[in-house]
N, C-alpha and C positions, 0 to 999 in steps of 0.2 A: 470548641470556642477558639482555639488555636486557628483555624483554619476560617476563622468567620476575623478574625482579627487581623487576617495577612488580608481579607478582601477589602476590608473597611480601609490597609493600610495602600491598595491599590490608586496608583500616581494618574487626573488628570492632567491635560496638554495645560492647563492653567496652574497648576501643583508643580508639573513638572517643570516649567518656567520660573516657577521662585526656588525650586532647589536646587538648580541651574546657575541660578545668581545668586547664590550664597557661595555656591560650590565655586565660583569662578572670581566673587567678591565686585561682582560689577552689576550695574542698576541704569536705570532709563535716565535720560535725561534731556534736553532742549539741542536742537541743530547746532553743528560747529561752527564758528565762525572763522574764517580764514581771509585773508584778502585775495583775489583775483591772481593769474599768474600772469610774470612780467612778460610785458611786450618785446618780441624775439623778430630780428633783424636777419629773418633767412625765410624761402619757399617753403621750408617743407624741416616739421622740429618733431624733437619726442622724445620725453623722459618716461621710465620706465623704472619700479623697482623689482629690483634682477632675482629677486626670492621669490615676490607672488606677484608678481608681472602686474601689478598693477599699475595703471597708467596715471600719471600725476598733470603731464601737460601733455598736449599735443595740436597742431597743424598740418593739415594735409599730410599724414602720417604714412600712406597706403598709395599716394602719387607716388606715379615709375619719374625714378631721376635720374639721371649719369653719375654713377656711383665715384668717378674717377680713381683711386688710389684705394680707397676704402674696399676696392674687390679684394685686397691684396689680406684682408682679416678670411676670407674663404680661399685663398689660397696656402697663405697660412697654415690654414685650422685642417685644410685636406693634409697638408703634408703631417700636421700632428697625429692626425688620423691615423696616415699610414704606417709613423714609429712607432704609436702606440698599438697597432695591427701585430707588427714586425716585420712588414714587408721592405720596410726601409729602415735604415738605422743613422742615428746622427753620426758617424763616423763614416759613413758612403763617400768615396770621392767622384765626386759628378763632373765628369769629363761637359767643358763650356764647349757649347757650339757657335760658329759664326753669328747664326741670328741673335742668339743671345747678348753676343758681343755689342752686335752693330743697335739692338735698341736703343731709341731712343727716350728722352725725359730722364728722370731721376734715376741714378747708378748708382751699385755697387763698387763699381770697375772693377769688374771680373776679365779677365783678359783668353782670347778665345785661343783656342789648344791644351788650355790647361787646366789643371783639377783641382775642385775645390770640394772642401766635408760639407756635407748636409748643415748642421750645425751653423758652419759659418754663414752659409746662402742663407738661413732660415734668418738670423740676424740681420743679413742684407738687407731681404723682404719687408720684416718688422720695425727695425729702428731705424735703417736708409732709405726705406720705401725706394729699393731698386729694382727697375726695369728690370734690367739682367739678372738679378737672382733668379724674380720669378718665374720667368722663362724659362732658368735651369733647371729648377726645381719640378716645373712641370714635365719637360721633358723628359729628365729623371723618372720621376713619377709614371706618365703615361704613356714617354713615348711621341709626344708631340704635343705641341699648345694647344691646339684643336678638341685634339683628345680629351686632353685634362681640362678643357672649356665643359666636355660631357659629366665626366664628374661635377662638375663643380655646380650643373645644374641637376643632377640625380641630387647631389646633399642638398639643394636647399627643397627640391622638392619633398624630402626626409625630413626637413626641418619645419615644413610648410610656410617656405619663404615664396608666397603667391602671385608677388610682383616681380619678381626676378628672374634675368635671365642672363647669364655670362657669356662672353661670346671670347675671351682672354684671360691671360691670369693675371696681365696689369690693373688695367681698370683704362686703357688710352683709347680714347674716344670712338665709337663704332654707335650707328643706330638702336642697332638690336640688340644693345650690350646697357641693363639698368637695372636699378632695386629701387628700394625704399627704406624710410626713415625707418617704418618697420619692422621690415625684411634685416636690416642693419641691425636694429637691439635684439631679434631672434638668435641671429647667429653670434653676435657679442655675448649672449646672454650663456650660450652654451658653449661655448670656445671659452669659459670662466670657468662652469661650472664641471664640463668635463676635461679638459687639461690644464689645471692649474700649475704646473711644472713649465710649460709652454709659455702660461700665458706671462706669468713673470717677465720672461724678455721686455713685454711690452713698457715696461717700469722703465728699463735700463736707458739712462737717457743719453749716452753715445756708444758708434762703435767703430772701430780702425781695424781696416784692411787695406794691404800693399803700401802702407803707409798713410794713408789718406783717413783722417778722424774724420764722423760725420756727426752732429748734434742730432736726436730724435728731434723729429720736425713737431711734436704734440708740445707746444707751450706751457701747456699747464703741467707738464709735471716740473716744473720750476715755481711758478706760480700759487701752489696750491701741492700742500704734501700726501692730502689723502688720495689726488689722483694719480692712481697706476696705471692707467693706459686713456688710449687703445689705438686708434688712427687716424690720422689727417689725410685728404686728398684736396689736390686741382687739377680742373683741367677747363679751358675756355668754357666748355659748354656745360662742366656740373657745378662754376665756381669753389668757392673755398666748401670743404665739409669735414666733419670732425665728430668721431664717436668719439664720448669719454666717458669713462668710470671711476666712480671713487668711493671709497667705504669709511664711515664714521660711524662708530657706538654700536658697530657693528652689521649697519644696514649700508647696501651697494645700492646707488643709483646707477642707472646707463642713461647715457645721453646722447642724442644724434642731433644735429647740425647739416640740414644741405643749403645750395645756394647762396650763402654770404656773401659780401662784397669785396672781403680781404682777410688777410691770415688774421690780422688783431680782432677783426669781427668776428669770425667764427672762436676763436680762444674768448671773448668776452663773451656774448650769448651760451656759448658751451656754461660759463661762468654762473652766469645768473640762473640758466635751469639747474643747476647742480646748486644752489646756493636755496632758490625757491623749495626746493624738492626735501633738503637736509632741516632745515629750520622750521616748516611747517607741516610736516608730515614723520612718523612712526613706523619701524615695520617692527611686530612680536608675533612672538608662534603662540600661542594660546593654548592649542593642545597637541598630543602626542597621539599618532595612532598606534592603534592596539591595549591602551589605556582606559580603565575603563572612567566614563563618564556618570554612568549612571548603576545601581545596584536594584533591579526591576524585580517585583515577585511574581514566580513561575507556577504556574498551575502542572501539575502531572508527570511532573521529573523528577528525576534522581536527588535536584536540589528544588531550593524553596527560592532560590533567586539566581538572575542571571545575568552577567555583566554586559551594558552596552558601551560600545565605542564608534570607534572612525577606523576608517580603510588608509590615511591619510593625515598627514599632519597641517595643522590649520595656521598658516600665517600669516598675516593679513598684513595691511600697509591703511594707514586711518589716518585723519588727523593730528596733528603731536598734544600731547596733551587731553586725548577724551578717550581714555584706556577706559575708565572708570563708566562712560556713557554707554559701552557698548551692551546690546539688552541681547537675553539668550533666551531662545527658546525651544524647547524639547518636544516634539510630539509623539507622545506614545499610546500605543492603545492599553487599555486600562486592564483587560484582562491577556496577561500571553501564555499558549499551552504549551505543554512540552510534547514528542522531540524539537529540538532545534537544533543547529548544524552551524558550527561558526562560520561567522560569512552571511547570514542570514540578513534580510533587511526588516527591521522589524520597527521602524520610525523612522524622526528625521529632526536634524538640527537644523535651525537659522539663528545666523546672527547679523543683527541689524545696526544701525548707528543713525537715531531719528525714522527717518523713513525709508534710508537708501539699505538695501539688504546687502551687506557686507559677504556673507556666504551662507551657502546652503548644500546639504549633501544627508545621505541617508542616516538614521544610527545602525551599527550591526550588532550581531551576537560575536562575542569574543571564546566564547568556549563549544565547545560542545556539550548538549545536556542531553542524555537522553531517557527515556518515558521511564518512569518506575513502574515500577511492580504493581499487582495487583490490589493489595491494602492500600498503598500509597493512592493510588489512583480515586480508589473509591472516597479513601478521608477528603481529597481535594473536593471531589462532588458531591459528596455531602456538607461539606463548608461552603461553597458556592451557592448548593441550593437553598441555606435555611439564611443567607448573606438577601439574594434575591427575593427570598419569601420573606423578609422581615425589612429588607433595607431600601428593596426597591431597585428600579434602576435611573442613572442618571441621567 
């Protein structure tokens, strides 16, 4: 009877849906209602939240554009690369070379014959958006600008930045030198999430060298406290552009900005997508992988039940306010045998919000079980069989 009462207790895709939603305290309910997102005064926009990349606005998001200034976050994030490597160290004195000197546009004024630390050029870069740093920096780095032009197109091709192509480590105008809106939150997204030590700088809103203070040219980290970075560009041909980031209650938006018509326009648009994105939208982890979600009953193992999970932690980004809508559902098959090998894919969760499927991904097995013994085995098929012969199937 034991073994006829673990069948009867075996979980439909419809069963397993309401224990889903008890188990998570959440239930169906009517589409969210949000207002539209504000109308944005640039080519080409995109906010982004930085956890589960989900996309909140966007326009022309994947046009190639003249990055101007903005190259200087992959120029950057190679040099982070390479300290965090060891192949460079922020204490390197990087002997300036003439060309370095003689760039033009925005400087550090780094003056040529002489040496300067890693460290400080990297703050050049970041919060002076200097020509001359980056040039040293590359040089340093590769050996030549050229050179470390190949780099910087090997990373985004590693990042799968599909519109870009770097031809410099400035960002000063060249053809065949572009990204995208993006290409732009890709690489912001991981230059956060893998050196946060680095990306701090981007916060600091001024920095003096040879006497010369310079203010960070990113507006809003005056403007607004939750934004910590990231970077402003111009140049004739990409107009003003401006990646920012900012975290509130614990969730980071990314925002990009090209094409605008002036410094105050790109800080105010930056403004409203980061404002639209924070007040109407949520980002929560829901579940943990390797946790189990579900406790399934096992035909012909060792145990009588076996835990399912995720490969993966589940974070989503929804509406603000409709935690409570989101429906879950479980699909599992009714009978599972044993062995099983964790890792196994043995169903599948979805989670929805109305109609729009919010995610989807396999369940696993979290343990290993494997086949019992002989008695064990037999008691299973004898409870199955007299389950079938009197219960039916579904």
């Amino acid at each position: 009877m034991t073994q006829l009462f673990r069948v009867f207790r075996g979980t439909t895709t419809f069963i397993c849906s309401l224990l889903a939603m008890c188990y998570t305290g959440l239930v169906c309910a009517a589409a969210p209602i949000i207002p539209p997102p504000p109308t944005i005064n640039a080519t080409s926009y995109l906010l982004i939240d930085a956890t589960s990349q989900k996309v909140l606005v966007e326009h022309n998001p994947h046009e190639r554009k003249a990055p101007a200034s903005l190259t200087k976050i992959m120029t950057a994030f190679l040099a982070a690369q390479e300290i965090s490597a060891g192949r460079i160290s922020p204490m390197d004195e990087v002997l300036i070379s003439i060309r370095a000197w003689r760039t033009g546009g925005s400087k550090m004024f780094i003056r040529e014959g002489t040496k300067v630390q890693v460290s400080d050029l990297m703050k050049g870069i970041v919060i002076q958006s200097g020509n001359d740093a980056s040039i040293a920096i590359a040089e340093h780095i590769a050996g030549s600008e050229s050179a470390f032009a190949d780099m910087m197109n090997q990373q985004a091709s590693v990042l799968g930045m599909k519109n870009s192509h770097f031809r410099n480590a400035t960002g000063l105008p060249d053809d065949e030198h572009y990204s995208s809106a993006w290409d732009m939150a890709l690489l912001t997204r991981d230059l956060i999430n893998r050196f946060p030590e680095h990306y701090a700088t981007y916060s600091e809103r001024s920095f003096t060298f040879n006497d010369i203070e310079q203010p960070n040219r990113n507006d809003l980290l005056w403007r607004d406290k939750t934004v910590d970075g990231v970077k402003t560009g111009y140049t004739r041909a990409a107009g003003y552009c401006l990646v920012a980031s900012a975290v509130r209650e614990g969730m980071r938006l990314v925002s990009v900005v090209m094409g605008t018509d002036s410094d105050q326009a790109r800080m105010r648009e930056s403004q409203k997508l980061l404002s639209y994105g924070f007040r109407y939208f949520e980002t929560q982890t829901l579940y943990e992988k390797d946790v189990a979600l579900k406790e399934h009953d096992l035909f012909y193992g060792e145990a009588e039940t076996v835990s399912l999970g995720l490969a993966e932690d589940v974070t989503l980004t929804f509406p603000r306010g409709y935690y409570k809508n989101i429906e879950v559902n479980l699909e599992v098959p009714k009978l599972l045998e044993a062995p099983l090998s964790r890792g196994d894919q043995v169903g599948e969760i979805t989670l929805s919000l109305a109609e729009d499927v919010l995610y989807r991904a396999p369940l696993l097995v979290l343990e290993d079980v494997p086949e019992a013994g002989i008695f064990g085995r037999f008691g299973d098929f004898v409870g199955l069989f007299f389950s079938q012969l009197f219960g039916g199937e579904d």
